[in-house]
N, C-alpha and C positions, 0 to 999 in steps of 0.2 A: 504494500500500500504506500503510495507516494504522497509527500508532505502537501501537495495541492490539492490531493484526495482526502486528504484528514481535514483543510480548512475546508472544502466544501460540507464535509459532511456537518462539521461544526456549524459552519454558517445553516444549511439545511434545519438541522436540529436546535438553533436557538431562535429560527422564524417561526418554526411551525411551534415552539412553545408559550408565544405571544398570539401565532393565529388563531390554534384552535381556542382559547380562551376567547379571543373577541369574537367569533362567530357567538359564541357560547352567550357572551355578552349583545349580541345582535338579535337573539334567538328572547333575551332575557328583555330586550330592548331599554337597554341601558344605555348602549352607542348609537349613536345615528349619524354612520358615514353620506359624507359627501357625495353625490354620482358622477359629479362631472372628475371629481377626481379620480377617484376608483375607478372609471372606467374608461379615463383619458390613462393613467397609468399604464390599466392591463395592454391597451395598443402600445403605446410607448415604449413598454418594456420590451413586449414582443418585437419591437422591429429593431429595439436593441440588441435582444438576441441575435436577431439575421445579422444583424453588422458586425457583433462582436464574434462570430463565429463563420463569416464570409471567407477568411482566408484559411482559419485553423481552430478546430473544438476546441474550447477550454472550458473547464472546472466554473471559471465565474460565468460563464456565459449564458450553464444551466442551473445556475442561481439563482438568473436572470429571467429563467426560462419557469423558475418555479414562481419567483416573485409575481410575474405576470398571470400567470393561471389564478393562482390567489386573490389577484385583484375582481378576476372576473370572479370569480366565486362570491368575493363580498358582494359587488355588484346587486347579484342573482340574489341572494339570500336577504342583504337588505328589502331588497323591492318585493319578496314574496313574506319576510316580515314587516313590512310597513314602514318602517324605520329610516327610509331612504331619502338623506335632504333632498328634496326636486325643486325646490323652490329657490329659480334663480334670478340673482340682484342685478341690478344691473351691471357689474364690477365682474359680476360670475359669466357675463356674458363675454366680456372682453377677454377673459382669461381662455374662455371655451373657442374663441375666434383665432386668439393667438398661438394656443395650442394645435389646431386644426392647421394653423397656418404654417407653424414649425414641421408639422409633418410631410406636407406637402410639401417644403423647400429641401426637407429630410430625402424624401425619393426621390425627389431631380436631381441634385448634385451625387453624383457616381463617384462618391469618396469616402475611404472609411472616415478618415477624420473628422470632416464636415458631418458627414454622417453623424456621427456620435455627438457633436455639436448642438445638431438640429433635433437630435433624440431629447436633451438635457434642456433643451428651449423648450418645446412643448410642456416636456413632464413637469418644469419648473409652473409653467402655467396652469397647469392642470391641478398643479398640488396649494398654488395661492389660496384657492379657496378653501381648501381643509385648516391654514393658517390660518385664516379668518373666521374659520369658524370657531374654529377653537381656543383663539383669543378670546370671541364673546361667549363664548359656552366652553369652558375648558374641560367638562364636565361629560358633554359627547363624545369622549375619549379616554380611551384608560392606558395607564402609564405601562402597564408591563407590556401592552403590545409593542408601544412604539421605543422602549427599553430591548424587548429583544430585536426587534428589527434594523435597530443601531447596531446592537453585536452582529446581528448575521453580515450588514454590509461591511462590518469593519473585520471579518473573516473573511470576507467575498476578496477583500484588496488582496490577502496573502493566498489567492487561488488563482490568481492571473498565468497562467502559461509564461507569457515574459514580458515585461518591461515593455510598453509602447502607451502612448496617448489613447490609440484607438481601444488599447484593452482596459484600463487603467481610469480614464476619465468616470466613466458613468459609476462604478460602483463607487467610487471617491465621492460624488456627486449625490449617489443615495445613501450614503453613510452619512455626511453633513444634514443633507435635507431631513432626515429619519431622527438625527440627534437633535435638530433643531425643534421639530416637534415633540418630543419628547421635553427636552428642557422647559419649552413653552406650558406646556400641560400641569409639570412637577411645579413652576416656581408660581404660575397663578395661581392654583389651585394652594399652594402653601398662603400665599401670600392672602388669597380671602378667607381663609381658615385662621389667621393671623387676627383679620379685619373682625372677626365673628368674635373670636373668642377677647378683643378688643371691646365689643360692645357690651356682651356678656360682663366683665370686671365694672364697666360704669354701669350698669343697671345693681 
């Protein structure tokens, strides 16, 4: 077993122990993902995949390849629980316009690089709105998923085949994006729990 097959498996095994719980929490509806993002994602990912595996399989590639299937599955599952933000702002539109629009300059330029570029544009769009949501409801999200989804991406870097921008960029990209939500979620949700228990002492 080679050292890029142990960080995939690790990466594998610390997403799927944040996923199956938020389904769980979906099921519970306690979460109530995004659509535009989850399902700007699962395309996203997916044609990351194709890019990042266009010249030569790699270990992060089918990371990438799980990442994606999962998104759709939230997708599905929100929408057949209810629980599925559909309600978009106007801010949500522009993000759904720009992501849309990433993809298409994604399949016209015939380059990995570019390529990967135009993967990380869209999915950047697609995921604003989960930022925003979760700024004003931090509460539509629970920390361990997006805790383990950090570690899987920051396992996904040490599964790269080798050293290139083309391999390299997007999981770097969803390790950041994946910590920053999570951050966002822990330090609100402390911080009104702070405020609460603030009001609680003057009463």
């Amino acid at each position: 077993m080679t050292i890029k097959l142990i960080f995939t498996i690790f990466a594998i095994i610390s997403y799927l122990i944040g996923f199956v719980p938020y389904l769980k929490d979906i099921a519970r509806k306690k979460v109530q993902p995004h659509a535009i993002s989850w399902a700007g994602w699962g395309l996203t990912t997916l044609l990351a995949f194709f890019a990042m595996s266009s010249e030569l399989f790699n270990w992060a590639a089918f990371i990438v390849l799980v990442n994606s299937l999962a998104c759709f599955v939230v997708v599905i599952f929100s929408y057949v629980k209810g629980v599925a933000v559909t309600i978009f702002s106007q801010y949500d539109s522009i993000f759904l316009v720009s992501g849309l629009l990433g993809v298409v300059l994604w399949q016209y330029f015939n380059n990995p690089d570019l390529a990967i570029i135009f993967a990380i544009i869209p999915d950047l769009s697609f995921g604003i709105p989960t930022i925003i949501k979760t700024y004003t409801n931090p509460f539509s999200e629970t920390k361990l998923a997006w805790l383990m989804s950090t570690l899987s991406g920051f396992f996904s870097i040490f599964a790269i085949s080798y050293v290139s921008f083309t391999e390299i960029a997007y999981p770097i990209y969803l390790f950041i994006f994946d910590l920053t939500v999570f951050l966002l979620v822990t330090q609100i949700i402390r911080s009104q729990k702070k405020k609460s228990l603030g009001r609680h002492e003057c009463v």
